[in-house]
C-alpha positions in Angstrom: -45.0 46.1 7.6 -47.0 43.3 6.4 -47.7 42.7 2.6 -51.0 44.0 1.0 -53.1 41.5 -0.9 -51.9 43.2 -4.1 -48.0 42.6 -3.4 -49.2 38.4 -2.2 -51.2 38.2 -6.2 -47.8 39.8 -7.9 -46.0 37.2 -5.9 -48.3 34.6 -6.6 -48.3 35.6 -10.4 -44.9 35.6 -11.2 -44.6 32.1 -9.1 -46.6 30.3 -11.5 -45.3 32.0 -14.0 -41.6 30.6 -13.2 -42.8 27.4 -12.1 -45.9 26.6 -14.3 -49.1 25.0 -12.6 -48.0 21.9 -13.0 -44.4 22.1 -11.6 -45.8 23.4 -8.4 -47.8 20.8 -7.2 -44.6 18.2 -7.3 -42.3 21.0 -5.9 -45.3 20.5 -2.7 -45.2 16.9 -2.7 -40.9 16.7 -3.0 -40.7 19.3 -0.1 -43.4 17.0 2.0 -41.5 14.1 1.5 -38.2 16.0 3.0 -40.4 17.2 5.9 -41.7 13.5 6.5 -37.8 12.2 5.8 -36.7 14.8 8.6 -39.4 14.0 11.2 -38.7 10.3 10.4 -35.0 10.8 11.5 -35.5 13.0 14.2 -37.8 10.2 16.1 -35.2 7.5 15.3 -32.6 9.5 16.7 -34.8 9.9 20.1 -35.1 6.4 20.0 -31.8 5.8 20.1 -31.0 8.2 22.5 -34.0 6.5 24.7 -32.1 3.3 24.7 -28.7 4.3 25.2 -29.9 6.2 28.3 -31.4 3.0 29.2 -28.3 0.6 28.7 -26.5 3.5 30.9 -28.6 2.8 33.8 -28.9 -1.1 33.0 -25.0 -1.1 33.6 -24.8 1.5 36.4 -26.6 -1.3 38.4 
């Protein structure tokens, strides 16, 4: 079942509501910091695991 437009506007209403309209827009920009934090870490763990992969092979030979 997916929600009618009415059900999004109560949501959306009572959101602002709760929040205000000027707590919401630094609630967005907190929670993108997170998400750029969390990409930021994952690519530094792949890096890591790149080169400790390579050091593997260095001292296989």
């Amino acid at each position: 079942m997916t929600p009618s437009i009415w059900q999004l506007l109560i949501v959306l209403v009572i959101v602002l509501l709760l929040f205000g309209r000027g707590k919401i827009p630094q609630l967005m920009g907190d929670m993108a910091k997170g998400i750029k934090s969390f990409k930021k870490g994952m690519s530094d763990e792949e890096k890591k695991d790149d080169k400790n992969i390579e050091n593997n092979i260095d001292n296989e030979k």
